[in-house]
C-alpha atoms as a printed R data frame, in Angstrom:
    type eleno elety resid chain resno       x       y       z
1   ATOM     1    CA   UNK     A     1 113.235  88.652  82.612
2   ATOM     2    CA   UNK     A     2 111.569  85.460  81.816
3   ATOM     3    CA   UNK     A     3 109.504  84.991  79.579
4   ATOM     4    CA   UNK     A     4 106.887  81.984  79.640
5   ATOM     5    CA   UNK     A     5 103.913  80.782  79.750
6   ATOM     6    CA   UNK     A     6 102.420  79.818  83.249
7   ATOM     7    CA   UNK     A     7 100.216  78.069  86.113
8   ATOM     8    CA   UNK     A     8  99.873  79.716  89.154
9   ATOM     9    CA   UNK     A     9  99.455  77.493  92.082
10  ATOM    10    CA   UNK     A    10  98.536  79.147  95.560
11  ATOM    11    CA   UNK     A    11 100.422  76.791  98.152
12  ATOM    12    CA   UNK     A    12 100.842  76.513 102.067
13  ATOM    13    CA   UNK     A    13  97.326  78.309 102.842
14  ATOM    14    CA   UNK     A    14  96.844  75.939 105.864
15  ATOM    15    CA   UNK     A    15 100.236  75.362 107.108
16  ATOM    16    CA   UNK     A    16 102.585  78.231 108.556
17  ATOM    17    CA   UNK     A    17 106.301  77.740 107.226
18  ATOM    18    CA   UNK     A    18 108.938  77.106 109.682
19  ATOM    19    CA   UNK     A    19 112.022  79.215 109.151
20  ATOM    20    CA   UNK     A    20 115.293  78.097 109.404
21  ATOM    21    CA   UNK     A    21 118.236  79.323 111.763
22  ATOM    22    CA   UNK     A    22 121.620  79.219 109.905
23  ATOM    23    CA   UNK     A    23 122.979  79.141 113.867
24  ATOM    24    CA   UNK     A    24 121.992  75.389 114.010
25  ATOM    25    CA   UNK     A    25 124.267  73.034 114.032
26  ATOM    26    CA   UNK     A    26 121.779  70.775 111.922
27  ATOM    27    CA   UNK     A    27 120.895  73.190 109.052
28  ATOM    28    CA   UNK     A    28 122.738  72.648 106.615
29  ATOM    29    CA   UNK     A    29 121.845  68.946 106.760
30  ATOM    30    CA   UNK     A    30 117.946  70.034 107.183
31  ATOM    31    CA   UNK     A    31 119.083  72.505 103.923
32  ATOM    32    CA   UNK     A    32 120.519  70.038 102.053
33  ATOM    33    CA   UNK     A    33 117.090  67.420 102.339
34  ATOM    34    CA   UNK     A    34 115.235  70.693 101.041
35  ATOM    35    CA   UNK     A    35 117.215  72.012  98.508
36  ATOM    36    CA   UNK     A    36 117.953  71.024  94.617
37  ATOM    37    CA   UNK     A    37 120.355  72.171  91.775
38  ATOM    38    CA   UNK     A    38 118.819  73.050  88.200
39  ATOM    39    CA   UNK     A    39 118.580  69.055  87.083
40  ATOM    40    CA   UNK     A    40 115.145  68.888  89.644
41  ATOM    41    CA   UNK     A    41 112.993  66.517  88.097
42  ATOM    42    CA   UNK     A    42 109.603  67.732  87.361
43  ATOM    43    CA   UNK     A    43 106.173  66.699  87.431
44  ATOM    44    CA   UNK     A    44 105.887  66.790  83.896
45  ATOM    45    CA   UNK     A    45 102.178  67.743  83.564
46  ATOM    46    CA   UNK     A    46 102.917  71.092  82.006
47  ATOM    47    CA   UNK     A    47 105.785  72.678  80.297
48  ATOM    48    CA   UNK     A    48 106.185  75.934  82.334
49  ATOM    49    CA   UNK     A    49 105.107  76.143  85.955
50  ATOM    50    CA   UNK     A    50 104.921  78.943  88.784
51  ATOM    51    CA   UNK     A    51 104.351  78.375  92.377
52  ATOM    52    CA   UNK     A    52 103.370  81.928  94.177
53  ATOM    53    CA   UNK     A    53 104.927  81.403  98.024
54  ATOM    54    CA   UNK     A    54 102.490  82.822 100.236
55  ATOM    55    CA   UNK     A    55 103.832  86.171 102.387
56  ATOM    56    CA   UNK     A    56 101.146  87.602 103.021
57  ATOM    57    CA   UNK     A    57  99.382  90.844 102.468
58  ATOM    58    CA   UNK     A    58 102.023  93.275 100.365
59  ATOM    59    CA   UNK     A    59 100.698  96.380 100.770
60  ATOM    60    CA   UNK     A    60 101.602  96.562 104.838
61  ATOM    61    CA   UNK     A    61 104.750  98.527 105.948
62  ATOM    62    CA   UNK     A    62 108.007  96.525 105.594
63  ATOM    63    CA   UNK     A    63 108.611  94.329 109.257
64  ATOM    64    CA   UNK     A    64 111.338  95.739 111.906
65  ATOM    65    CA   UNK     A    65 114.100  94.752 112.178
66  ATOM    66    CA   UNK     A    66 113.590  92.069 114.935
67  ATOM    67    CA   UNK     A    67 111.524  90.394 112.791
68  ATOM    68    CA   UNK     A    68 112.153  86.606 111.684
69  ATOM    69    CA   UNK     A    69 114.215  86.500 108.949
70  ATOM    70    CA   UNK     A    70 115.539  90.871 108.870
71  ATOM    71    CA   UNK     A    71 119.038  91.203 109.300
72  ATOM    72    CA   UNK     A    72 119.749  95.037 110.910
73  ATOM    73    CA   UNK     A    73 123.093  95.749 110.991
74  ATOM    74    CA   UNK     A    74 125.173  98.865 111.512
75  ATOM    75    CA   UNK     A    75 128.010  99.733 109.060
76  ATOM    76    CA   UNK     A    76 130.910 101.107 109.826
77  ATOM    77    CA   UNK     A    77 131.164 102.548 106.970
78  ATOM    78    CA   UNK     A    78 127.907 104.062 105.894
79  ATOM    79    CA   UNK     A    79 124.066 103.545 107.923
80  ATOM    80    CA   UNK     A    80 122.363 101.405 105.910
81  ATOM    81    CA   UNK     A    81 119.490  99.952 108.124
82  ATOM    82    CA   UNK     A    82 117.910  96.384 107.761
83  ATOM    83    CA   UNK     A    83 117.590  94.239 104.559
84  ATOM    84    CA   UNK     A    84 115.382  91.390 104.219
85  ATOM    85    CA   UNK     A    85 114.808  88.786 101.605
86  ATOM    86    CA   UNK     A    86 111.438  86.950 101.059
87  ATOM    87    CA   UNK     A    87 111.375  84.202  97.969
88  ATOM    88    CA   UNK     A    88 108.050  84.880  96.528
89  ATOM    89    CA   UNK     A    89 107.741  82.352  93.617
90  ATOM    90    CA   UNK     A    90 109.633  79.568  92.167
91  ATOM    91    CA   UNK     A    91 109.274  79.381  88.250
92  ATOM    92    CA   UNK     A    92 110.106  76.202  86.385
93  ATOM    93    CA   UNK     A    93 111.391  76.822  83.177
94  ATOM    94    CA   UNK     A    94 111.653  74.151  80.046
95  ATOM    95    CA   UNK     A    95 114.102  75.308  77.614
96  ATOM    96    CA   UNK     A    96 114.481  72.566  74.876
97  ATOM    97    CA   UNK     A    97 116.329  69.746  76.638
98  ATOM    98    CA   UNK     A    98 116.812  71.200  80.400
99  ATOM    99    CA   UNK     A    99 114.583  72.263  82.945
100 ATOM   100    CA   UNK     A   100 115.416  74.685  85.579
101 ATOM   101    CA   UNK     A   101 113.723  76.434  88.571
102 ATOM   102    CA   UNK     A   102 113.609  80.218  89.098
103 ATOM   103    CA   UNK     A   103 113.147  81.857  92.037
104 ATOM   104    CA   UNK     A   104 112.227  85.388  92.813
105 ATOM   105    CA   UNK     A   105 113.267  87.333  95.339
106 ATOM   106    CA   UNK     A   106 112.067  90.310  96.869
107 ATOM   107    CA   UNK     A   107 114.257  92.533  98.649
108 ATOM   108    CA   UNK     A   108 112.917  94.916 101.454
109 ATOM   109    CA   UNK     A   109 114.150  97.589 103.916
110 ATOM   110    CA   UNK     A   110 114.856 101.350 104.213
111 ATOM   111    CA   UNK     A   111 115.305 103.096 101.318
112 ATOM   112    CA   UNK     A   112 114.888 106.254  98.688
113 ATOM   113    CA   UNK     A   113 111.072 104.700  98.180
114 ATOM   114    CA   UNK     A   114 109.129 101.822  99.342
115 ATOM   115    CA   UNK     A   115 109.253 100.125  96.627
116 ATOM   116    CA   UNK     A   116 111.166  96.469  97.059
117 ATOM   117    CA   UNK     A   117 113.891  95.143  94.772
118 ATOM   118    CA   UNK     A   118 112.853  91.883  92.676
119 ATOM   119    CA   UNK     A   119 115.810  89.270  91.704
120 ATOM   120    CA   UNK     A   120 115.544  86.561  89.684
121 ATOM   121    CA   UNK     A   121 118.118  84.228  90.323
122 ATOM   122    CA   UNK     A   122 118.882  79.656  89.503
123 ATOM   123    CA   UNK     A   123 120.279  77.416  91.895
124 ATOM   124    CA   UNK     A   124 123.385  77.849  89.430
125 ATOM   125    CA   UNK     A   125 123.451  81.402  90.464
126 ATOM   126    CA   UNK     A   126 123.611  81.316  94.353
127 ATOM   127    CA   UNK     A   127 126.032  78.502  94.003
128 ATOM   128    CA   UNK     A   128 128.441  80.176  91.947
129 ATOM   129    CA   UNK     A   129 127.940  83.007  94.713
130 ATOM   130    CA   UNK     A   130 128.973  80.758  97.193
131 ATOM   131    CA   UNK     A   131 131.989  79.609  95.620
132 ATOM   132    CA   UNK     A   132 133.527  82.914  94.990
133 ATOM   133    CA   UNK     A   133 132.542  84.164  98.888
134 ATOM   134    CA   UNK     A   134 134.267  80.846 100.361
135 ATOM   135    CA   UNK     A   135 137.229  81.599  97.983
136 ATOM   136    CA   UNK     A   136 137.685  85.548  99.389
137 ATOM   137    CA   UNK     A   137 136.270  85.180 103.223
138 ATOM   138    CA   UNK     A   138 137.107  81.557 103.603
139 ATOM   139    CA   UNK     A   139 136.918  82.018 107.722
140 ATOM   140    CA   UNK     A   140 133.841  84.318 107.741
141 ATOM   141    CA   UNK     A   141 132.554  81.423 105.063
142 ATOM   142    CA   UNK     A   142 132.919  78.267 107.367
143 ATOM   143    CA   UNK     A   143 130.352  79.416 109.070
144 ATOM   144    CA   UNK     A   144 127.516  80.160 106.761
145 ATOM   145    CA   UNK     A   145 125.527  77.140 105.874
146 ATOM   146    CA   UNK     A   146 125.130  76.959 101.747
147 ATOM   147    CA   UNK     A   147 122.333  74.941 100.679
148 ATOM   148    CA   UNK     A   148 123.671  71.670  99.222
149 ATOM   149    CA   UNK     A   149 122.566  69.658  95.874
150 ATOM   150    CA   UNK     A   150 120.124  67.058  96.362
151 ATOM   151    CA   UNK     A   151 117.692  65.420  93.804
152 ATOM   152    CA   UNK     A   152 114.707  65.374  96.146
153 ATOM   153    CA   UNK     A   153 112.050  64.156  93.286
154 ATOM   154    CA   UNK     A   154 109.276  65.349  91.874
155 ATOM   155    CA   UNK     A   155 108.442  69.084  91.795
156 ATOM   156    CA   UNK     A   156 105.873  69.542  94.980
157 ATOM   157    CA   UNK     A   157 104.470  72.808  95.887
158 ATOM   158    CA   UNK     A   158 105.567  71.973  99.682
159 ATOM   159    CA   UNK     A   159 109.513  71.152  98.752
160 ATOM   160    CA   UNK     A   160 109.646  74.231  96.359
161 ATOM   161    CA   UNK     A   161 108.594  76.398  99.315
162 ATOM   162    CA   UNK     A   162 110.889  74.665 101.856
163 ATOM   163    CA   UNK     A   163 113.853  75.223  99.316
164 ATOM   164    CA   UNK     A   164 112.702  78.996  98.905
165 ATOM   165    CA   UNK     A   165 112.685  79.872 102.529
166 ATOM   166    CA   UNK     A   166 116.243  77.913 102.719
167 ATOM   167    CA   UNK     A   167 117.505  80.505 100.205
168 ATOM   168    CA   UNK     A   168 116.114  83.182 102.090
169 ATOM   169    CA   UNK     A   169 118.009  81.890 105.097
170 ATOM   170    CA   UNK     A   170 121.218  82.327 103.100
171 ATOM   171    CA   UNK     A   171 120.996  85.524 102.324
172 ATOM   172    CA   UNK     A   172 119.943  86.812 104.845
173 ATOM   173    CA   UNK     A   173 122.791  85.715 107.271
174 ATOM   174    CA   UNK     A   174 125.077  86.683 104.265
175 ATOM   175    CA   UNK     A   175 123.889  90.417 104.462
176 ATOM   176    CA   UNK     A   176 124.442  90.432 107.926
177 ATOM   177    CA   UNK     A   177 128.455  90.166 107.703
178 ATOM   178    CA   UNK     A   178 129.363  93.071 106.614
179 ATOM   179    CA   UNK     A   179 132.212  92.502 104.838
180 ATOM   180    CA   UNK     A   180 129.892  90.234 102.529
181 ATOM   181    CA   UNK     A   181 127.311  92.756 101.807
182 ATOM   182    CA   UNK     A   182 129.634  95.471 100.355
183 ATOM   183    CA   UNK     A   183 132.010  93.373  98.796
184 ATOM   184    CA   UNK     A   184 132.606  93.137  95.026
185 ATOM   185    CA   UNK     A   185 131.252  89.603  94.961
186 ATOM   186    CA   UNK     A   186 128.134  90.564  96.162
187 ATOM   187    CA   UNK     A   187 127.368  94.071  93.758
188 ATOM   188    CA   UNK     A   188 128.370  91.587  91.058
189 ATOM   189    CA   UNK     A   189 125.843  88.853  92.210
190 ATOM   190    CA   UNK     A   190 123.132  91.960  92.614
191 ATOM   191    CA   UNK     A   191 123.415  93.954  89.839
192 ATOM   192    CA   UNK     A   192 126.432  95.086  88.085
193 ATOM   193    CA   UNK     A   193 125.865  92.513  84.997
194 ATOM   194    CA   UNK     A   194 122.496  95.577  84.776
195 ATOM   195    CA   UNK     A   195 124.359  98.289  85.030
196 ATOM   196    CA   UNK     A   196 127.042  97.078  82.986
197 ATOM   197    CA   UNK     A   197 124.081  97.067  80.373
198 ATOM   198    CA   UNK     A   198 122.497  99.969  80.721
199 ATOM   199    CA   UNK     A   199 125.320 101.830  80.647
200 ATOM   200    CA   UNK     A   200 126.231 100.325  77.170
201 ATOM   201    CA   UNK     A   201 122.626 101.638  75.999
202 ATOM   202    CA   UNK     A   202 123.541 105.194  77.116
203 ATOM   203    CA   UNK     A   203 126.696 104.737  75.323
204 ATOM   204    CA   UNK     A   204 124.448 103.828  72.167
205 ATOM   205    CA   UNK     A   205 121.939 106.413  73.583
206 ATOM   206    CA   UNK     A   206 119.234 103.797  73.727
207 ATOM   207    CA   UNK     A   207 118.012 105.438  76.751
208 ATOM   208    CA   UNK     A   208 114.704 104.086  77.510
209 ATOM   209    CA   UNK     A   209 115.820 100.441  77.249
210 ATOM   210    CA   UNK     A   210 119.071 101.820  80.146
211 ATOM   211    CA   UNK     A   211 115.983 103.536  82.365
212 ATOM   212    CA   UNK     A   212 114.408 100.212  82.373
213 ATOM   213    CA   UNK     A   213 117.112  98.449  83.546
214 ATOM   214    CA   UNK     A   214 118.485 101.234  85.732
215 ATOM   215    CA   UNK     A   215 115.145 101.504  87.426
216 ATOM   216    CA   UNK     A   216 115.284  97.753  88.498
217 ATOM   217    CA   UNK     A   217 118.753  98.005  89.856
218 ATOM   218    CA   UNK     A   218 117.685 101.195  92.222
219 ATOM   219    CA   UNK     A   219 115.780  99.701  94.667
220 ATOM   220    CA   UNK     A   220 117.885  96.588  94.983
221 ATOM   221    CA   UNK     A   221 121.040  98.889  95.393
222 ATOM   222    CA   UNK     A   222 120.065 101.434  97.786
223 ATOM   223    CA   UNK     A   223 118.420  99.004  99.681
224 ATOM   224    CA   UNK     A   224 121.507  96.501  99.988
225 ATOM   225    CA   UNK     A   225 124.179  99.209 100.459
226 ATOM   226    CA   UNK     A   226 122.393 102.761 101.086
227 ATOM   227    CA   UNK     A   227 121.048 105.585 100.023
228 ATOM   228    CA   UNK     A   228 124.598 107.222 100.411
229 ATOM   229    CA   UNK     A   229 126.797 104.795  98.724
230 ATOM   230    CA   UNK     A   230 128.444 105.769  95.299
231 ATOM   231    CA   UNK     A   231 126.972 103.114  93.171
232 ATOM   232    CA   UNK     A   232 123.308 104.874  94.449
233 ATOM   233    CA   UNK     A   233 124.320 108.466  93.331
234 ATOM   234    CA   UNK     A   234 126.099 107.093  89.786
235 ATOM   235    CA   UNK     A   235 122.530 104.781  88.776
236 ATOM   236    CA   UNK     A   236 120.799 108.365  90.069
237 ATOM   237    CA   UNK     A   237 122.855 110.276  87.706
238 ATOM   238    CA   UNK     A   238 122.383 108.027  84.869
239 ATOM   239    CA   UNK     A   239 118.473 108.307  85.166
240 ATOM   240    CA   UNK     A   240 118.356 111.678  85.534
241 ATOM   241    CA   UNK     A   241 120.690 111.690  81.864
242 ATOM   242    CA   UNK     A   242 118.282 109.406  80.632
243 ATOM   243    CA   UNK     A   243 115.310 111.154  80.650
244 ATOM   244    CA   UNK     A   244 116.517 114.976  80.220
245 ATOM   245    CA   UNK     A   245 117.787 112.943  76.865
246 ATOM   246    CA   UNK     A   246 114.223 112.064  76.343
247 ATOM   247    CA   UNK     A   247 113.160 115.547  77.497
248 ATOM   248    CA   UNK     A   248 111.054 114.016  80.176
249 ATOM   249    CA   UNK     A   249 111.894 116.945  82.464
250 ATOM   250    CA   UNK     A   250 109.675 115.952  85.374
251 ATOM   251    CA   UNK     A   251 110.882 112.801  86.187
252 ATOM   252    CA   UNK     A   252 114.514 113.881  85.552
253 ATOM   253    CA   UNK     A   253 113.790 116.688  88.252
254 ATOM   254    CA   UNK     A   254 112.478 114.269  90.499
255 ATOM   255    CA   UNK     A   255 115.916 111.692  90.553
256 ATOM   256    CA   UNK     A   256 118.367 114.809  90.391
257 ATOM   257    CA   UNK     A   257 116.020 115.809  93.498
258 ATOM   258    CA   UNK     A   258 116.739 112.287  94.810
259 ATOM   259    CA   UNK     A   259 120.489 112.561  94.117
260 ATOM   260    CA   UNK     A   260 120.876 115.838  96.289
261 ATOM   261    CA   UNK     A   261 119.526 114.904  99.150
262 ATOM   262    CA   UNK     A   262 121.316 111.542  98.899
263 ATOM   263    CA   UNK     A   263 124.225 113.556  98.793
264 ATOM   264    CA   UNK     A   264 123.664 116.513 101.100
265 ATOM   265    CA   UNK     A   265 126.172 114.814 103.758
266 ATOM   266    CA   UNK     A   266 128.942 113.647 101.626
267 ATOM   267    CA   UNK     A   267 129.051 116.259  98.586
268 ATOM   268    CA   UNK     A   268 131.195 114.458  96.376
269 ATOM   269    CA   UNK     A   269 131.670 117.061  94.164
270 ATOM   270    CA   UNK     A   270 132.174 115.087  91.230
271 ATOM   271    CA   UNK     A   271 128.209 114.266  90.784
272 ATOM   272    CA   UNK     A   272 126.810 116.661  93.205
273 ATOM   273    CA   UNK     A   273 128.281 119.728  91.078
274 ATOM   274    CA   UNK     A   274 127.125 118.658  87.593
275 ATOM   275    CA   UNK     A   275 123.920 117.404  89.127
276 ATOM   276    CA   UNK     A   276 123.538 120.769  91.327
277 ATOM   277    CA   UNK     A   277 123.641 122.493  87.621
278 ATOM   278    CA   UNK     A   278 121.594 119.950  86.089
279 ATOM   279    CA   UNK     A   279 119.115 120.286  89.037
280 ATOM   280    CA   UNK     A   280 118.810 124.482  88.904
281 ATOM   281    CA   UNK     A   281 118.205 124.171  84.626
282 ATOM   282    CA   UNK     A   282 115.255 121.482  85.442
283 ATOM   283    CA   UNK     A   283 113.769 123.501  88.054
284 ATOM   284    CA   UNK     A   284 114.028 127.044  85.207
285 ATOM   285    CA   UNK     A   285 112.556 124.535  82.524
286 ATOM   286    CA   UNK     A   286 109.703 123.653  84.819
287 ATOM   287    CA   UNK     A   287 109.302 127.168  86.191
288 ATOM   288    CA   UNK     A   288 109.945 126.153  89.709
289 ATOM   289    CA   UNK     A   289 111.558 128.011  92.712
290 ATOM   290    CA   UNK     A   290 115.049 127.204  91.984
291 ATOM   291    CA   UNK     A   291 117.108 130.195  94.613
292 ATOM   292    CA   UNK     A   292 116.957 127.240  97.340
293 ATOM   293    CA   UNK     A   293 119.754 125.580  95.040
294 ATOM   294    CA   UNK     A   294 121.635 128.881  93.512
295 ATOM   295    CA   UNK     A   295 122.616 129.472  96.930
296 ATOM   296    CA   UNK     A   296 123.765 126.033  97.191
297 ATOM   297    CA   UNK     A   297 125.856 126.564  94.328
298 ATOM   298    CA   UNK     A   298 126.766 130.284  96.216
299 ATOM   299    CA   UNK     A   299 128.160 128.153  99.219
300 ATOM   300    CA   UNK     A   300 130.897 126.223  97.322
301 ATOM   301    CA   UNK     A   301 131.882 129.576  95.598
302 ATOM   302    CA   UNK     A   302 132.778 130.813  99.379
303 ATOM   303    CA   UNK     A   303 134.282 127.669  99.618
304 ATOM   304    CA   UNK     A   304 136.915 128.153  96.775
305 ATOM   305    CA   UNK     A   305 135.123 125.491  94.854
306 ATOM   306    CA   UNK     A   306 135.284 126.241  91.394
307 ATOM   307    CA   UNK     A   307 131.733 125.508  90.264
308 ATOM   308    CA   UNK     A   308 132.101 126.408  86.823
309 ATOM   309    CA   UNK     A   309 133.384 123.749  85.795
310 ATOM   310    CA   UNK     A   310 132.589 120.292  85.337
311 ATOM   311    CA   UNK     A   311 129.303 121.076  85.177
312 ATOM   312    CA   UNK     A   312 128.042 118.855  82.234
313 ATOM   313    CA   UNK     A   313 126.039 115.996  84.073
314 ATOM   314    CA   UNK     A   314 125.847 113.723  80.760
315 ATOM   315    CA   UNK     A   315 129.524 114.105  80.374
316 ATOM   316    CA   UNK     A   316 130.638 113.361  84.069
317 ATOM   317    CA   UNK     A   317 128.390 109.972  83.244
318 ATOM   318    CA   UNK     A   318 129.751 108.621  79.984
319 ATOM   319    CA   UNK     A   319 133.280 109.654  81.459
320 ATOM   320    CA   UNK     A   320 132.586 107.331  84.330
321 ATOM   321    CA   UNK     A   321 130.920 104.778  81.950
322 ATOM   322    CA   UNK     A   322 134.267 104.813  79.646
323 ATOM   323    CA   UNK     A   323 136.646 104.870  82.578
């Protein structure tokens, strides 16, 4: 997070913002007149300063698919619906000598909840992004247009938001290539740096500082790579840890809950075993119907599964965490 004081300026009330296509031959030229690296200069008026892009009213249901600026793609590996990213305020930071901009991003599309991911992310960021993508998919690269460093001047509410709907451009057509969107380079750029931390603080059981930081990384994950994927079901699993730990049995109920049904199709039994368990003690604990999951568990008995063992959810999670 970070942390300063600031101005909010509401910008581009009267004007509409034109979007633009990544397909033109021209936009990375039009990009590269919009966009600026971290040495912007500022008007210097005020130390710390926030410019709120206007999108509209939040509360409505996410757009479809065919909407300007929503990629919808179909995996081939998993179904994983549309993701779209909005930039919905540019921070300018002063930290002693340097001056950078911040931009927030929220990410929208199908997932566990409705709530969107947030991302906070510097020019520095997206361009080290880039460089490691061109290195890996060099020919799916060439054609993805990167917004380029330009000194463009002083900081104007009407170049910050042309800059912030170029970075929305860019990752949007990025999460439309699959190979991109489940690729290593992108979880890193997303949020395994998070996870790498929280799961440190369940190593030092700090768990309410790893909930906090698990909890931001769920909606970005499941809404980037599914409901279904692996990385979904392990940040599941860790919550659910995290708050038995703090004997918080309701919400732990309600992500092992989660973690089942993500997993109804797939069944890894790795996590859906221990969390099966996990799930059948929470529902006791709360005095809730429970037989619903017993015979669950009675199906992989008649499947040969042994399901007596590895049955300890907080063990199957630091094991994974220390592998």
């Amino acid at each position: 997070m970070y942390n300063a004081a600031a101005a909010v300026i509401q910008i581009f009330n009267k004007m509409p913002l034109k979007r633009l296509d990544c397909n033109d031959c021209h936009s990375e030229e039009i990009q590269d007149e919009l966009l600026a690296d971290d040495s912007d200069v500022f008007d210097n008026r005020s130390s710390n300063l926030t410019l709120e892009i206007g999108l509209g009213d939040r509360n409505e249901e996410p757009s479809t698919p065919s909407s300007p600026g929503c990629v919808s793609i179909e995996s081939n590996r998993e179904s994983v619906g549309y993701v779209n990213f909005e930039v919905i305020s540019a921070e300018r930071i002063k930290d002693g000598n340097s001056t950078y901009v911040v931009y927030q991003i929220l990410i929208s599309g199908h997932g566990i909840e409705k709530t969107p991911g947030i991302l906070h992310k510097r020019y520095s960021d997206f361009e080290k992004f880039n460089v490691k993508l061109r290195k890996k998919f060099p020919e799916i690269m060439d054609s993805v247009s990167f917004p380029g460093k330009v000194l463009v001047g002083n900081f104007k509410n009407e170049t910050i938001a042309k800059r912030s709907r170029a970075f929305e451009q860019y990752l949007n057509h990025l999460m439309g290539l699959n190979e991109i969107r489940f690729s290593q380079e992108t979880k890193e750029f997303f949020y395994e740096t998070e996870i790498s931390n929280a799961n440190e603080m369940i190593g030092s059981k700090n768990y309410s500082e790893a909930i906090s930081l698990l909890e931001k990384c769920l909606p970005v994950q499941e809404k980037l790579i599914g409901t279904t994927h692996v990385d979904v079901i392990k940040t599941l699993c860790a919550l659910v840890v995290c708050y038995q730990a703090l004997k918080d049995s309701e919400r732990a109920l309600k992500y092992s809950t989660i973690g089942l049904s993500c997993m109804e199709d797939t069944k890894d039994i790795t996590y859906y075993l221990p969390l099966l368990h996990t799930s059948i003690y929470l529902h006791w604990m709360l005095g809730k119907e429970k037989t619903h999951l017993e015979a669950k568990l009675g199906e992989l008995r008649n499947q040969g599964i042994a399901t007596e063992t590895n049955t300890n959810l907080l063990d199957t999670v630091v094991k994974e965490i220390n592998s």
